[in-house]
C-alpha positions in Angstrom: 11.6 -40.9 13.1 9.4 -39.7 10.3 7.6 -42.2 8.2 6.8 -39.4 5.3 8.7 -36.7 3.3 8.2 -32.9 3.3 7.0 -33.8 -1.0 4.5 -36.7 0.2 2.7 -34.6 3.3 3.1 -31.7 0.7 1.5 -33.7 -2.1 -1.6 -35.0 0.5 -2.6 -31.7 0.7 -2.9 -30.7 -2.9 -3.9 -33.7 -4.4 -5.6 -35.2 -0.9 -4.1 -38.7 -1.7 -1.0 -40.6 -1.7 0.4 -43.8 -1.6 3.3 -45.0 0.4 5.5 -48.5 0.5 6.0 -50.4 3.4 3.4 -49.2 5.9 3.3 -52.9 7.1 5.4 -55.7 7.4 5.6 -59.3 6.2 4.9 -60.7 9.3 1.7 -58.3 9.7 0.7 -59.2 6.2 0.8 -63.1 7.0 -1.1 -62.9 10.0 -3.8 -60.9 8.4 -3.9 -62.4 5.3 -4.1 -65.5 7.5 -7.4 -64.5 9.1 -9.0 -63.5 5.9 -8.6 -66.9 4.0 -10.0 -68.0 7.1 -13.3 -65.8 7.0 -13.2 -66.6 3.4 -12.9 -70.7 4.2 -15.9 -69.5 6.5 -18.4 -67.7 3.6 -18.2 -70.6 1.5 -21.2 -72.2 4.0 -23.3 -69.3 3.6 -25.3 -68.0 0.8 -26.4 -64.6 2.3 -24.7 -62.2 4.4 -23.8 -63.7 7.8 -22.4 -62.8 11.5 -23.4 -60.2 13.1 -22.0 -56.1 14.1 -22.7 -54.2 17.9 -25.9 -53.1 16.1 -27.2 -56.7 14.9 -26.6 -56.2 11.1 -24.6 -59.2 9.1 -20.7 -58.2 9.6 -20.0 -60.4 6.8 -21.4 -59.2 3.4 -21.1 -61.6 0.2 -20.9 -60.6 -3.5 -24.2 -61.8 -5.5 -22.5 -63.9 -7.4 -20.6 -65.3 -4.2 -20.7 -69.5 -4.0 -19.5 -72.0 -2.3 -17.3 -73.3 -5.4 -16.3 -69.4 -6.1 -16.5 -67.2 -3.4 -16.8 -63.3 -2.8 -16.7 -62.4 0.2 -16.2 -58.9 -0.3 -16.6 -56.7 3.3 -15.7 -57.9 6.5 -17.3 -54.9 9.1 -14.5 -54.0 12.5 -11.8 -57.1 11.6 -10.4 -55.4 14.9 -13.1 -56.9 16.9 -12.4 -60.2 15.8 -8.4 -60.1 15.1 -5.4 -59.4 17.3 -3.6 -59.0 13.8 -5.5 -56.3 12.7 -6.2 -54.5 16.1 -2.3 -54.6 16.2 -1.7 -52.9 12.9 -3.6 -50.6 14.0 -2.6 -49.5 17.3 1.2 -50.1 16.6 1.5 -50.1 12.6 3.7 -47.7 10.8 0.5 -46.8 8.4 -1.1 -44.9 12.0 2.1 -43.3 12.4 1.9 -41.9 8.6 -1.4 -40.5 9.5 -0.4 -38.8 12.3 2.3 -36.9 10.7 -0.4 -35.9 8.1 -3.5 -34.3 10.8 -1.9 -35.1 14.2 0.0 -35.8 16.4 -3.1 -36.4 18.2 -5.5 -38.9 16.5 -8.2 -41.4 17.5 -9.8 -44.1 15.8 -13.1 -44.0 13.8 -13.8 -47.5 12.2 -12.6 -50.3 9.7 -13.5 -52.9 7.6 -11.8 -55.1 4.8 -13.1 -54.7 1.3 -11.7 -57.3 -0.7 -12.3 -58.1 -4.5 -11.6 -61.7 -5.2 -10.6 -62.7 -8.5 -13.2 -62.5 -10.9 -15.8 -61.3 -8.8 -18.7 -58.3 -9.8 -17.8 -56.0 -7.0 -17.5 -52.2 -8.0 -17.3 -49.1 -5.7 -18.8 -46.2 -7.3 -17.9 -42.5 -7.1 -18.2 -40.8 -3.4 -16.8 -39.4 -0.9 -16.3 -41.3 2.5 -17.0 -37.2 4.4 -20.7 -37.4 3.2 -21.0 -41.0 4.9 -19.1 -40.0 8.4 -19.4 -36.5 9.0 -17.7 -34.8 11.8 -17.2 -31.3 13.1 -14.2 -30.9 11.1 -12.7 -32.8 8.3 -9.2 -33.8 9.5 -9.5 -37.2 8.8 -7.9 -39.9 6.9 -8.4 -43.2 5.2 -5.9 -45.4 5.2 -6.5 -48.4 3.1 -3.5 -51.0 3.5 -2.8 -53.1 0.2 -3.0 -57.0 1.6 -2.2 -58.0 -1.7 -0.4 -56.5 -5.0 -2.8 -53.9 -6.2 -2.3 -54.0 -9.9 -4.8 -52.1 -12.7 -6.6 -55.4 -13.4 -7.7 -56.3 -10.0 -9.4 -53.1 -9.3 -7.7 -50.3 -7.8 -8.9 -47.7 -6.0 -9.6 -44.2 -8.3 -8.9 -40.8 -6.9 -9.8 -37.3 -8.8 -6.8 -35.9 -7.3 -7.7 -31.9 -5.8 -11.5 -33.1 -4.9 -11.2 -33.0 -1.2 -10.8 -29.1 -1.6 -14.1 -28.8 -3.6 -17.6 -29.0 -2.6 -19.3 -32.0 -0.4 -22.1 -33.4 -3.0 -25.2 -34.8 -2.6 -25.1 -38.8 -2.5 -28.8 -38.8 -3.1 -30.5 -39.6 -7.0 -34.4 -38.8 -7.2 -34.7 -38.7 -3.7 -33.2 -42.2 -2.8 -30.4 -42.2 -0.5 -27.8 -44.6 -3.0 -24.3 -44.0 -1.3 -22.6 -42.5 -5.1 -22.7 -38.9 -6.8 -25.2 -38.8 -10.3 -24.0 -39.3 -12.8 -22.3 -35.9 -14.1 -19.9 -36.0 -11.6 -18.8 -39.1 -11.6 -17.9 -38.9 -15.4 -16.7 -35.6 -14.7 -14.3 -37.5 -11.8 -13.8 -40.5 -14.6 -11.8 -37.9 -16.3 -9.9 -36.5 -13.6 -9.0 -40.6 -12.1 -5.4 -41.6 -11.1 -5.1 -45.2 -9.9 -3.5 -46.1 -6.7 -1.4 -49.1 -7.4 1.6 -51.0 -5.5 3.0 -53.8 -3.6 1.5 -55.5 -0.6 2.0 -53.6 2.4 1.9 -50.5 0.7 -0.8 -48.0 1.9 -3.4 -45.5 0.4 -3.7 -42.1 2.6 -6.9 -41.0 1.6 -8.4 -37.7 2.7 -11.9 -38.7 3.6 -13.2 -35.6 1.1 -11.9 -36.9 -1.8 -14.1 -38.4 -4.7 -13.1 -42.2 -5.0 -14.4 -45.1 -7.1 -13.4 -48.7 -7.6 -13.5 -51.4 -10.7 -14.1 -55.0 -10.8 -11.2 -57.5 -10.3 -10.9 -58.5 -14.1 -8.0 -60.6 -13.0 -7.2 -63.5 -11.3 -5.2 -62.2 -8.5 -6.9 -60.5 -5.3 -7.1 -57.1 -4.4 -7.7 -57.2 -0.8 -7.8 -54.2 1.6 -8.1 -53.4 5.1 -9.7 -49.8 5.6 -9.1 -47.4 8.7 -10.9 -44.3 9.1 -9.0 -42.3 11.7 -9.3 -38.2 12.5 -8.2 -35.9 14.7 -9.1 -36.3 18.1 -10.8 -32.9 18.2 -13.2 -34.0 15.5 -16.1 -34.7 16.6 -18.5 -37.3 14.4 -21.8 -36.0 13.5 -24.2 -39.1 12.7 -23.9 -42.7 13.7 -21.3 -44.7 12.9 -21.8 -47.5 9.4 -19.1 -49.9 11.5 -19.7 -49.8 14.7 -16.7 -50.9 16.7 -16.4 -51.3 20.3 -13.0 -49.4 19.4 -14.6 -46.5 18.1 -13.2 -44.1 19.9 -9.8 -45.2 21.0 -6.8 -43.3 20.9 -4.2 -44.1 18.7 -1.3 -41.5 19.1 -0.9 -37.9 21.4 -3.5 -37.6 23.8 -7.0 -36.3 24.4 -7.2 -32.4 24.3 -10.9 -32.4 25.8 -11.5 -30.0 22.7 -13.9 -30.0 19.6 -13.0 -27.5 16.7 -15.9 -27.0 13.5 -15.3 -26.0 10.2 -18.3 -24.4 8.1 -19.9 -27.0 6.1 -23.5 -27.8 5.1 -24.6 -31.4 3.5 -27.4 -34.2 3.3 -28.0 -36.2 6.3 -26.5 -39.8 5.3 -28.1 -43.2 6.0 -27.0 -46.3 7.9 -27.6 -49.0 5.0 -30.3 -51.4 6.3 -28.2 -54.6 4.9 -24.3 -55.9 5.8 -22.7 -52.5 3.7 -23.1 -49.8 1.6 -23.0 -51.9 -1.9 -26.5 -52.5 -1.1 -27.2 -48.7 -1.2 -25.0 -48.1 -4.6 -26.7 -51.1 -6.3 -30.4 -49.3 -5.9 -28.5 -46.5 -8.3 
């Protein structure tokens, strides 16, 4: 049964975004809203980034103005590695079946994280796009960012320029530092263009991984919580190493292997693995 209209798989490719309701259920929502308060319990012991990925950086990252009285905890690097909840949302969630009607059927897991903005907190994304971080040999792929809480235009939303995927891939580089966000005539330039992406919990953001995309702080005092799954085609092949390593990177998530690689023509900058727990370290150097 299809999960997406002929007008919504339509609209992806024009616009490269959309958001749809009920990509997960309560029960799925409980459990991994259940294991985040619990990380969260967790940071309020630590006053610097903490645990650790496959390639030994923190898999925890905290906001700087995280505390034990007020925390931020604000990424949480391959929640699959440490959660049966998330790991089963997204082997078996309807949000992986929405992306495989969009570039399958056949499509494989790339990496995820949770980016949450608790209420109150500094945390801003600035403008990018997720391509220029994970290259691959083609760009079928998809973000999917799941709404764990109400996503509301106070607590931070996610900001598309709608169309952007089909335009060029720019340069994430300013005065020859590597900082993770476009300078700054694009991103007012994509300022301009921005539709929020707001809805219920359990509502999902399908995200074409070309598309320019920025993020506000939570000026409220509800959560914005998301968990984030890159996923592509299985004949895309990535071209630099992973940000989030996973020991799931890799893994099939619907059709089958076709032992292929395809390419598209594309030439950009070479991106960086951030040396700290996640790429708000790189965008705070701009």
């Amino acid at each position: 049964m299809a999960c997406l209209t002929d007008t919504q798989i339509e609209r992806f490719r024009e616009e490269g975004c959309i958001t749809v309701e009920g990509a997960a259920t309560a029960q799925q929502l409980s459990e991994m809203r259940r294991d985040f308060s619990q990380w969260v319990e967790q940071s309020r012991d630590h006053d610097a980034p903490f645990g650790e990925m496959l390639d030994g950086r923190p898999r925890f990252d905290i906001d700087p103005d995280h505390s034990a009285e007020r925390p931020s905890l604000r990424r949480v690097a391959s929640p699959t590695e440490l959660s049966d909840a998330y790991l089963n949302v997204l082997k078996t969630g309807a949000m992986t079946d929405m992306v495989a009607e969009l570039i399958g059927p056949d499509i494989k897991f790339h990496h995820s994280k949770i980016n949450s903005k608790l209420p109150h907190t500094s945390t801003t994304v600035k403008w990018h796009q997720d391509f220029t971080f994970d290259p691959h040999s083609n760009d079928d792929l998809v973000t999917a960012l799941l709404f764990l809480d109400d996503v509301t235009e106070e607590n931070g939303p996610l900001m598309v320029a709608p169309g952007s995927h089909r335009g060029p891939l720019l340069s994430l580089r300013q005065n020859g530092v590597f900082t993770g966000a476009v300078n700054e005539m694009e991103a007012n330039r994509f300022e301009r263009q921005s539709v929020k992406q707001t809805g219920p919990a359990g509502a999902v953001c399908l995200m074409h991984s070309r598309v320019a995309h920025a993020s506000t702080r939570n000026r409220s005092a509800r959560p914005r919580t998301l968990f984030i799954a890159a996923i592509s085609a299985t004949d895309a092949v990535p071209l630099a190493p992973i940000a989030v390593p996973s020991v799931h990177a890799g893994m099939m998530l619907r059709g089958r292997d076709t032992g292929r690689i395809r390419s598209v023509a594309f030439e950009m900058e070479t991106p960086e693995i951030p040396d700290g727990a996640s790429f708000f370290t790189q965008q705070a150097a701009m």
